[in-house]
N, C-alpha and C positions, 0 to 999 in steps of 0.2 A: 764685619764680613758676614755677609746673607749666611745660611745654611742653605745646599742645597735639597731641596724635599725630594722623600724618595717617591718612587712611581706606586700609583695607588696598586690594589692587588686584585684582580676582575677574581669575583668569585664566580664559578658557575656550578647550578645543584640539580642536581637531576631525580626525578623521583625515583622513592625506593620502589622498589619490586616486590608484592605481595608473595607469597610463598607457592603459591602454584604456579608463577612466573619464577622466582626463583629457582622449581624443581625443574622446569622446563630450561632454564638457562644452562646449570647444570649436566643434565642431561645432554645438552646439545655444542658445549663451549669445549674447542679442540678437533670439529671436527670439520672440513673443508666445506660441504654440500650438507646443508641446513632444511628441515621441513618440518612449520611446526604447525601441525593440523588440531584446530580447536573449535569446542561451540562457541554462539555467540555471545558474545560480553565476557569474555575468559580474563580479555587485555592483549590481545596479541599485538596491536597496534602499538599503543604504549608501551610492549618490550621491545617491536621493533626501534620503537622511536629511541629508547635507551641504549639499542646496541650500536644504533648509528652513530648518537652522540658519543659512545664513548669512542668509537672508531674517529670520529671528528678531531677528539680532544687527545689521540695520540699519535695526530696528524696523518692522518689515513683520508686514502680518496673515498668515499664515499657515494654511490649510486641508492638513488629510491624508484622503483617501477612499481605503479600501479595502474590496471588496463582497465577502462572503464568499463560496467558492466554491459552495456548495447551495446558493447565492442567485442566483448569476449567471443563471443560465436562465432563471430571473421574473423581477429585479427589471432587467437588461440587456439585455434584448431591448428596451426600449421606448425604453431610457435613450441618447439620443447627445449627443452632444457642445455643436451647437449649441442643444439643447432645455434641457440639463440642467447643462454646467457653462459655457458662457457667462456665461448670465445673472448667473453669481453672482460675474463679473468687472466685468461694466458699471461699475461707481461708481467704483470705484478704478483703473481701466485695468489690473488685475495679469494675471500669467501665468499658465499651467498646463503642468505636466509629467506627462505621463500614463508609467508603466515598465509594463511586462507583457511575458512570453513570447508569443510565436504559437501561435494554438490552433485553425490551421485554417484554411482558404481556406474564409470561410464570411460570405456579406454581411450575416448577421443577426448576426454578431459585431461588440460595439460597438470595440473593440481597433482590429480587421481596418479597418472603415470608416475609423480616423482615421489609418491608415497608407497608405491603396491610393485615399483618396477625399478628393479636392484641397475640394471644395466644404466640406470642417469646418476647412482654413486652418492643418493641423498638419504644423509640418517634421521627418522623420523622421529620426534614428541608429538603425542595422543593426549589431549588435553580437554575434560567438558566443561561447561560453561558452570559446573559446580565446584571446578576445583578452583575456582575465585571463591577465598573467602570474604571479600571485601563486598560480595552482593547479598542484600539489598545494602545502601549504604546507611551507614549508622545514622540516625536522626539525634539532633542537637540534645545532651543531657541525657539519652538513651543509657538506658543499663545495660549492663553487657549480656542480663539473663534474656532482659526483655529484648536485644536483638536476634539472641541466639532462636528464640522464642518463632521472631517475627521472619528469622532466615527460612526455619522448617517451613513454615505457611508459605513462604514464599517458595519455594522448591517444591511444594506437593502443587501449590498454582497451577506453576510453569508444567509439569506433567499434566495435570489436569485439565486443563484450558486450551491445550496444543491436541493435534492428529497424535497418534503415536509414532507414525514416521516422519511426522515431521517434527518430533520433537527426537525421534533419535537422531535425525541430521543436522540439525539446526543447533543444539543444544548437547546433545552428547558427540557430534562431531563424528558420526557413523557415515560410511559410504553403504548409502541404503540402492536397494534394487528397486525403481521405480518402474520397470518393467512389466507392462500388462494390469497397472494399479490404476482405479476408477479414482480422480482425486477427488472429489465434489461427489460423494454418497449422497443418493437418492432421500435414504432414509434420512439423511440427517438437516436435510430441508426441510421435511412434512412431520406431522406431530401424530403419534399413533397411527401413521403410512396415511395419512390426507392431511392434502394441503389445508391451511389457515382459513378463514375467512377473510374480507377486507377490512381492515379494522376502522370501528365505527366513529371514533375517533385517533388524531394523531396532533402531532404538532406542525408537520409540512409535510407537499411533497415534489418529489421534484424529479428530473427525467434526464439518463444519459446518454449521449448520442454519439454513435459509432460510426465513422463513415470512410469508404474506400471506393470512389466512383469512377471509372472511366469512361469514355464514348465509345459508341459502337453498341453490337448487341449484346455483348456478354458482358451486360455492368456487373461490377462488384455491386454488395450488398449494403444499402445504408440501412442501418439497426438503432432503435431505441428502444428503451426498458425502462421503463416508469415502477417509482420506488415511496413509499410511505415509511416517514420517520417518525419513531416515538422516545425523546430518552430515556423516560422512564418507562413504559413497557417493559413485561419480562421480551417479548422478542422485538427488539429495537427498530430493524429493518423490516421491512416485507414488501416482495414483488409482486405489486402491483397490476401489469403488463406489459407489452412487449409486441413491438411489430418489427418487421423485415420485409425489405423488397428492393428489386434493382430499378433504381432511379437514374436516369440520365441528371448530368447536371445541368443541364439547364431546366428541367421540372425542380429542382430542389428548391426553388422559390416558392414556389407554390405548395410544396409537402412540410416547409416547416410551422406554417402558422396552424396547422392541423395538431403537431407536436403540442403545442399552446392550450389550443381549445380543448383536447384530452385532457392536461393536467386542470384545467379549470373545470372541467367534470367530474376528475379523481379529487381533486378537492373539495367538492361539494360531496361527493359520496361518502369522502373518507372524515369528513366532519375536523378537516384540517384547522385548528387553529389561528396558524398563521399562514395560511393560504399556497400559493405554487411557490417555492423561491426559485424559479425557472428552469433551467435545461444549462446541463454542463457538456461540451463539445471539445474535441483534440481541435487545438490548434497548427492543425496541418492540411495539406491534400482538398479534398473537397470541405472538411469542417472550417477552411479558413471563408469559404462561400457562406457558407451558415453563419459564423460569426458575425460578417458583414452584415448580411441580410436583416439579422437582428440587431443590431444598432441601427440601423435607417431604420426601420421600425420601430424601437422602442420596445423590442423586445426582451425580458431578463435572461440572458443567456451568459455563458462566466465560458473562458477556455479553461482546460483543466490545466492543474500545475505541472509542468514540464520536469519535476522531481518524479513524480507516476510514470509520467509517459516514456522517460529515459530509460527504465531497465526493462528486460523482456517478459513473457508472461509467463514464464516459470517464478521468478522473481516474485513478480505480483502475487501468483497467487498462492506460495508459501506463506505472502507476508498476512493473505486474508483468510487461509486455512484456520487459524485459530477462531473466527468468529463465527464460522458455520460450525465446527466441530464443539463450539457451546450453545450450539442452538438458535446462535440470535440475528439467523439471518434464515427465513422461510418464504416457500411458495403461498400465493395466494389462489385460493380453489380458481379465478378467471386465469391466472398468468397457465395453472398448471394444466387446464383443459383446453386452452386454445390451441389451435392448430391453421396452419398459414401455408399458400403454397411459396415456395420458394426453387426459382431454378426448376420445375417441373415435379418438385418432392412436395408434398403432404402431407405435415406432422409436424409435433412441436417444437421449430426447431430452437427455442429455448432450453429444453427437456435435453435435445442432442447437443446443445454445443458443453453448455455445462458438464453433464453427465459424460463424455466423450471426453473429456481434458484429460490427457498423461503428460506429468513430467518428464521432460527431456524428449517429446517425441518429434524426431527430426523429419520433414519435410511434412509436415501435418496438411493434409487435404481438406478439412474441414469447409463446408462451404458456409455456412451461416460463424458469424465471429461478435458475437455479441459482449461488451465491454460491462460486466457486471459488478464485482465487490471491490474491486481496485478502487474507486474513488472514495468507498466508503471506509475501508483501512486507513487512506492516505489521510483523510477529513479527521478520523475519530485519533491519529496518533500526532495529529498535528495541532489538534486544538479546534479546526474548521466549522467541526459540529459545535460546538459549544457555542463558538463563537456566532453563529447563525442564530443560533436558540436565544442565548442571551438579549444580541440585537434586534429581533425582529419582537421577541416579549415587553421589551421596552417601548418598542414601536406600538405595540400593541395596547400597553398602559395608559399610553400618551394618549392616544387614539379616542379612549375611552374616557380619560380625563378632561379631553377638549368638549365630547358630545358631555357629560356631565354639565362640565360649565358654560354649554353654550345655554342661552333663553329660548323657552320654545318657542316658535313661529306659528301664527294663526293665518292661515290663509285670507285675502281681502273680507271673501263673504263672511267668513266666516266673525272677522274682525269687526265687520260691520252690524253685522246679527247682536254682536257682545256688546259695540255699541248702544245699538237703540233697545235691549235688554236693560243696561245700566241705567239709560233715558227714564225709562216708563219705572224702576223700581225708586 
C-alpha cells in the first residue's frame, strides 16, 4: 500500500525592513489613515510592497493606486482623501497607506493636505532619504569601515552636488516654499558673471527641437538650442545657440534643413570630434512633421524618449537642477548676447524663459518655451551619452584605420610622369 505524500509547503519570504523602514512601520502600525512622507530612495515603495503582502497573506483585500505623474495635475487636483479613498473603505473598515515625496508647500496638493491638514484623519512619518542605512549599497567584500567610510562621502555628495532646496525636498522630504524662487540662477551658468567661450574643441554636437505650431496668425513658437558635448571637460555641456520664431507648418520644410547646416557650422567651429550626431525632436504635434521630413531626407534626427516627455516640467527640471548647480552646464558668450524678436518682444528670450522658471507656477504665460537640460539629465542617467561617445569613437578609429591601410592613389598624370621617370632612370 502506496503512502499518501503529503502536500508540499509554499514558502513565501518577504524582504526584511531596514531600520528606518522599521522605525516608520512602527511608528505607523495601529493607526487607520497612514502617511509616510520621505526623500528619495528612503524605500517607501518596498515598505509599501511588504505591507501589502502581508495584508495578502492574511487574506485581506488589498488595493495599490498609483497616479501617473502627467496625470497628477488633472486627475489630483480635485481628488482628496475624504472624497476619493474613504469611501472605498467604509464596508470593510480597512486601512490606507499613502508614500510619496513632498512636492511643495502647496494646498492644492493632494499629498501636502493629508500631511499638514488634521480634518483627512492621517498620522504622519517624516522620513529623509538618509535614514536608509543600506545607501550607498555595500560593494562585494567591502568592509564595513570602508563602507561607513564611503556612506559619509556619499551623504556630503548628495548635499553638495544638489540646489539647497532641492535637496531639502528631494532628499530630506521638506515641503519647501517655491514661491517667487528663480530656479535656473543666472550666476550659476556663467563663470565669474560671463559667459564661456565656444569651446574649441569638443567631442559632438548636436541640437533640440521644440515645437508647438498651429495655423493661423498667432503660431506657437518652434525653438532650437544647439548644445556642445565634452565628457571630459571640467564643463561638459555648453549652449551653443538658440533660435525661436513662429513658423506655420507648412514652412517647416523648409526651416529644418537650416537646423542642419547650423550644427555643421558649430561643428567646424567647435572643432568637434565626432561631428553633428543630429537634432532630437518630441515625437508629437508638429515634431511628428519634422521627424518625417528628416527621414525622406536622410536626415539624423532621433525623437526623444517618451520616459522625458511623460512627466511635467517641474519634474524635469528638479531632476537637471543638480547639473547646473555643479556648474556643468554654461552659457556660451553667442547663446548669452543674442537677442531675437519674438511675438513683437526683443531680447534674449533664452535668458527669459530659463531665468523666468518657478516651480509649481500655475497657468505660466511664458511666451518663448525653449526645451533645454531635460534631454541632457535623461542621456547622462541613462547611459545615452556614453553610449554615443563610445560608438561614434569607435567609428571614428575604424574610420582612421581603413585610410591608414588604404594605398595611396596617384592621379593618371600624375602616374604617368612616374612612369616615364622610372623609364629614363
Amino acid at each position: 500500500m502506496s503512502r499518501s505524500s503529503s502536500p508540499a509547503v509554499q514558502q513565501i519570504w518577504l524582504e526584511p525592513l531596514h531600520p528606518g523602514q522599521a522605525r516608520a512601520y512602527r511608528a505607523l502600525i495601529g493607526h487607520r489613515f497612514m502617511a509616510l512622507r520621505c526623500g528619495r530612495r528612503f524605500g517607501k515603495t518596498a515598505l509599501a510592497k511588504s505591507w501589502a503582502a502581508q495584508g495578502l497573506l492574511q487574506g485581506e483585500e488589498v488595493g495599490w493606486f498609483a497616479p501617473e505623474h502627467k496625470h497628477m495635475a488633472e486627475a489630483y487636483a480635485d481628488l482628496k482623501a475624504r472624497e476619493a479613498i474613504k469611501p472605498t473603505l467604509f464596508d470593510y473598515g480597512g486601512t490606507a497607506l499613502v508614500c510619496s515625496n513632498s512636492a511643495g508647500k502647496n494646498p492644492d496638493n493632494f499629498f501636502y493636505n493629508l500631511c499638514n491638514d488634521p480634518r483627512y484623519g492621517f498620522v504622519e512619518f517624516h522620513a529623509k532619504t538618509m535614514d536608509n542605512p543600506l545607501l550607498p549599497k555595500c560593494n562585494e567584500g567591502e568592509a564595513e569601515k570602508a563602507r561607513r567610510e564611503r556612506r559619509a562621502r556619499f551623504l556630503e555628495d548628495l548635499k553638495a552636488n544638489n540646489d539647497p532646496l532641492v535637496f531639502a525636498q528631494e532628499y530630506c522630504a521638506e515641503f519647501v516654499d517655491w514661491s517667487g524662487v528663480a530656479f535656473f540662477s543666472r550666476e550659476k551658468l556663467l563663470v565669474d558673471d560671463q559667459p564661456v567661450p565656444p569651446p574649441s574643441r569638443c567631442d559632438f554636437v548636436f541640437a533640440v527641437i521644440d515645437t508647438a505650431v498651429k495655423t493661423g496668425t498667432d503660431n506657437d513658437g518652434t525653438a532650437v538650442t544647439f548644445f556642445g558635448y565634452d565628457q571630459h571637460a571640467p564643463i561638459p555641456l555648453v549652449i551653443l545657440d538658440w533660435d525661436i520664431d513662429q513658423i506655420d507648418g507648412a514652412v517647416l520644410e523648409g526651416w529644418l534643413p537650416s537646423v542642419f547646416s547650423r550644427l555643421e557650422e558649430l561643428a567646424r567651429l567647435c572643432g568637434a570630434r565626432m561631428g553633428s550626431i543630429g537634432a532630437f525632436i518630441e515625437d508629437k504635434s508638429a515634431g511628428m512633421i519634422l521627424l518625417q521630413q528628416a527621414l525622406r531626407r536622410g536626415m539624423p534626427a532621433q525623437p526623444i524618449d517618451s520616459k522625458l516627455t511623460a512627466v511635467g516640467k517641474d519634474e524635469r527640471a528638479m531632476s537637471v537642477s543638480g547639473y547646473v548647480h555643479q556648474g556643468r552646464v554654461k552659457y556660451s558668450a553667442p547663446a548669452f548676447h543674442k537677442t531675437t524678436t519674438y511675438k513683437g518682444h526683443s531680447r534674449n528670450h533664452l535668458l527669459d524663459q530659463v531665468e523666468s522658471f518657478r516651480i509649481g507656477a500655475k497657468d505660466s504665460k511664458r511666451e518663448d518655451d525653449l526645451t533645454l537640460y531635460d534631454y541632457f539629465d535623461l542621456w547622462s542617467w541613462d547611459g545615452t551619452l556614453d553610449r554615443i561617445h563610445d560608438a561614434l569613437y569607435a567609428q571614428c578609429r575604424q574610420a582612421a584605420s581603413a585610410r591608414r591601410a588604404r594605398p595611396p592613389q596617384l592621379s593618371t598624370a600624375r602616374a604617368s610622369r612616374a612612369r616615364k621617370k622610372g623609364a629614363c632612370d
